[in-house]
C-alpha positions in Angstrom: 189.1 53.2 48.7 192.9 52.9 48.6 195.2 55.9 48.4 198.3 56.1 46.7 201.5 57.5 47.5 204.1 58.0 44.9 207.0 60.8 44.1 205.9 62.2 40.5 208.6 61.4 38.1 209.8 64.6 35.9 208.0 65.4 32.6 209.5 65.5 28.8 209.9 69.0 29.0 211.5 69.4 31.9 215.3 69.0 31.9 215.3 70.2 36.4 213.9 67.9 39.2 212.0 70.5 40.3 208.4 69.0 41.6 209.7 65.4 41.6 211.5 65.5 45.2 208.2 65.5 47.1 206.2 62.3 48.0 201.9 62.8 46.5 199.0 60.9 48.1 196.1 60.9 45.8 192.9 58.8 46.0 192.1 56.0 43.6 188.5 56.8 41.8 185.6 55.5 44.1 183.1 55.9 41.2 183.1 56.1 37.1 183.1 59.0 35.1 180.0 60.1 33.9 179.1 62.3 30.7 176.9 65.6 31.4 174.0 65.4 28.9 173.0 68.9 28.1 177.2 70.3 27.7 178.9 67.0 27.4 181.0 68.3 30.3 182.8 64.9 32.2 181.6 64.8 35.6 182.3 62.8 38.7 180.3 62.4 42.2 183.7 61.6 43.9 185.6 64.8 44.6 188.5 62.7 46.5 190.1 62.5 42.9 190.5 66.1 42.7 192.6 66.5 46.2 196.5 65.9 46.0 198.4 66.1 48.9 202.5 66.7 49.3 204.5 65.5 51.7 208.1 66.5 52.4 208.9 62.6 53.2 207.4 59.2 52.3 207.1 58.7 56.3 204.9 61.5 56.7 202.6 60.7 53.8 202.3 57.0 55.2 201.7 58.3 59.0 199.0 60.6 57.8 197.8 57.6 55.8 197.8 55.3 58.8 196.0 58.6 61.3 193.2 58.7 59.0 192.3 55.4 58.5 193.5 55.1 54.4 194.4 52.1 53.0 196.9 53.1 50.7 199.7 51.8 48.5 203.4 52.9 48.2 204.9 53.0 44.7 208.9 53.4 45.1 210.4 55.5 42.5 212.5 54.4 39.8 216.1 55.5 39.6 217.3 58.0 37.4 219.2 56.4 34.1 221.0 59.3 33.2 223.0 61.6 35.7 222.4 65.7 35.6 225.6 67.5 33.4 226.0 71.1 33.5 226.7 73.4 30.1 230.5 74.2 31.7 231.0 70.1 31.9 231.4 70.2 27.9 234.7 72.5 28.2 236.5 71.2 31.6 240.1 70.2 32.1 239.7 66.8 32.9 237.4 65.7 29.9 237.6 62.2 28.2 237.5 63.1 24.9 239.2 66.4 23.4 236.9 69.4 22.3 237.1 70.5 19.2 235.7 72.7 17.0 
């Protein structure tokens, strides 16, 4: 079973990177998903899925990784296209273009 490591990239609805500066290691599924017949309820003998761990640092996630015995996989994050303004930014000084209105 191969774990991954990966730092979460932000949601649509989130305009912060809060929750996106730690590094995750979550387990890849070890078995299918199966349909409970009676409720229709998914089910799943493997509860590794369900655990996600933080780590404050990509070294820490791949040294508990490597002290455990996990394969695992590191997935770099992608840079940001578009850098964080505040609201006050619209009305400095220093502003390319004029305000108006």
């Amino acid at each position: 079973m191969v774990a991954r490591i990966y730092q979460p990239a932000k949601t649509a609805m989130q305009s912060g990177v809060a929750r996106t500066q730690k590094w995750v290691l979550e387990h890849d599924r070890a078995s299918a998903r199966t349909t409970e017949p009676l409720m229709g309820w998914t089910s799943s003998s493997d509860t590794r899925q369900q655990v996600q761990l933080t780590f404050d640092t990509k070294d820490e996630a791949v040294a508990y990784a490597k002290r455990n015995g996990l394969a695992y996989t590191v997935s770099a994050p992608k840079p940001r296209k578009q850098t964080p303004k505040s609201y006050s930014d619209n009305f400095k000084f220093g502003r390319r273009a004029p305000w108006t209105h």
